[in-house]
N, C-alpha and C positions, 0 to 999 in steps of 0.2 A: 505218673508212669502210664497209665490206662488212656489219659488223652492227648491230643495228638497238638502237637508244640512245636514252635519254633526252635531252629540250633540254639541258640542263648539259652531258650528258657531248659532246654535239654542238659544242656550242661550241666546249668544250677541245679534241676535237678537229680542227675548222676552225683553231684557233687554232697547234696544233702544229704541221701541218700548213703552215702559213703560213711557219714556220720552216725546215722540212723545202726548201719551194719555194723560201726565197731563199738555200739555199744551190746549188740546181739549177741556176739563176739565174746561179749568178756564173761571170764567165769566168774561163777559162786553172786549172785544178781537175780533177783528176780522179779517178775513183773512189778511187782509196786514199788522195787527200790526204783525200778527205771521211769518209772511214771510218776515217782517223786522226788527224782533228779531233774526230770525234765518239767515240771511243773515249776522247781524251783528258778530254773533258767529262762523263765519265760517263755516255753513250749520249744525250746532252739535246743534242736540237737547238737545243734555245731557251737553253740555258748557252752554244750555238757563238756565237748571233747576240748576248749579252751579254758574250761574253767580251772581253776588251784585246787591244792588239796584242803586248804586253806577252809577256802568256799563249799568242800563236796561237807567238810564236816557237821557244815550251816541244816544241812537236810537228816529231817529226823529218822534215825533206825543207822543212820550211818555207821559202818563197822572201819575198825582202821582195817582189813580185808582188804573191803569191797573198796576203801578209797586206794590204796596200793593197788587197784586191779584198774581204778581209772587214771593211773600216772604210767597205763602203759599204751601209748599215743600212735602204736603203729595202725598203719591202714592194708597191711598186704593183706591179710584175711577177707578185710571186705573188697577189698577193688578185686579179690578173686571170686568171692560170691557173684559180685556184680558181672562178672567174666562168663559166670558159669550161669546166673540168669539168660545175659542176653543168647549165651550162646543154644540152650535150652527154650529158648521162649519163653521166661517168665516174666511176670510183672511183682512190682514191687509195691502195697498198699499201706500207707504208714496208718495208725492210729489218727493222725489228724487229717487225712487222705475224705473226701466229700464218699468215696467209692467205700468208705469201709464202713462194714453194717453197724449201727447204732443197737442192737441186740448184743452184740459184740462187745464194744467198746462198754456197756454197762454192767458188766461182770462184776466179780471184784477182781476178777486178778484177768484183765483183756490181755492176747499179744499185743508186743507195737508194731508187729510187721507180719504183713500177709505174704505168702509167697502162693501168686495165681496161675494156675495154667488155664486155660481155655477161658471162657467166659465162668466171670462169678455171679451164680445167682441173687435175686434181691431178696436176699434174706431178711430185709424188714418188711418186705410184703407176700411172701409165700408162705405157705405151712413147711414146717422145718421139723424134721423127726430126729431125734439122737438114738443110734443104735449102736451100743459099749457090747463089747465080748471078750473072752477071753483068748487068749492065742490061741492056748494048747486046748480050744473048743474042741469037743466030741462033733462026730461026722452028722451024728445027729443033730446038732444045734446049728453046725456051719450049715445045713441042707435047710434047715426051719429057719435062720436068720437071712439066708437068700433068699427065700420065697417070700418072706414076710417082707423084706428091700422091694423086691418085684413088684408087692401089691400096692404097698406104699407107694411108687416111686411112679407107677403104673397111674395111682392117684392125686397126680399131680405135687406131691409132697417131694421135699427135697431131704435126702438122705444125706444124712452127719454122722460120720465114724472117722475112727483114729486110724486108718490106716496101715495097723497092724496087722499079721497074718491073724490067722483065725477067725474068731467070732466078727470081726471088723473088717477083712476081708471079704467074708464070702456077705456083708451089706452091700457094703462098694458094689460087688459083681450082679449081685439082685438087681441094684439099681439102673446100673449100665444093662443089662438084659433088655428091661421093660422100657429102656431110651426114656430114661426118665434121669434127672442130674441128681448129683452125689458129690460132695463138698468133705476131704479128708482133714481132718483138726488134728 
């Protein structure tokens, strides 16, 4: 998504992609089933969305759920995500994407998909700060958790919060202050 492609390879891409999204898509799933459904398929997300149910049972932790949740093959959900990317500006970074950070991916429970707006930092080579808060943060914390983003962010550090109001919010706003980036998980 992030680099720049010929119409065919564009396609394929959009089309993969489309795979990648309806397994995102589906409830009651979570990162490790999906990372070992996909492991099980040879790393093809498009062998996940053709496979049997037959086959989903082959992978360990399988629930009859979760295989009833992948015998449902529609794609409207993602070709609207992907709708609602392009039409937003975003980029789309899968798990085996070259662009997605390797700090990332070695978790134990990584996303398979990034959704990027602006440029994303190189999180395997910057210093990277997590700053967690609570919503319903006191005025007190939201003011000392933005100044503390400021200094941080000020210092060359890239700022990691979830994006929520409160305590994770007023990181975010630290950061962007001091023109320093800030990465929402």
């Amino acid at each position: 998504c992030v680099t720049v492609r010929r119409r065919g390879e564009m396609e394929d891409t959009m089309a993969s992609l489309k795979f990648w999204l309806w397994r995102s898509t589906l409830p009651g799933m979570g990162s490790q089933m999906k990372l070992a459904l996909l492991w099980h398929f040879g790393g093809d997300p498009e062998a996940v969305y053709y496979g049997e149910q037959g086959e989903y049972f082959l992978v360990e932790g399988m629930t009859r759920q979760t295989a009833q949740a992948l015998e449902n093959k529609s794609l409207e959900a993602a070709d609207r995500i992907l709708g609602d990317c392009a039409r937003l500006g975003l980029d789309l970074v899968t798990i085996q994407d070259a662009g997605y950070p390797d700090r990332l991916r070695n978790i134990y429970d990584p996303p398979l998909l990034l959704y990027v707006q602006g440029r994303m930092p190189q999180f395997d080579e910057e210093v990277a700060v997590t700053m967690v808060g609570t919503r319903g943060a006191s005025l007190y914390a939201q003011q000392a958790a933005e100044r503390l983003a400021f200094q941080l962010a000020g210092l060359w550090a890239i700022v990691v919060s979830g994006l929520a109001k409160g305590g994770d919010a007023a990181a975010h706003r630290g950061a962007l202050r001091s023109g320093g980036l800030t990465a929402a998980v």
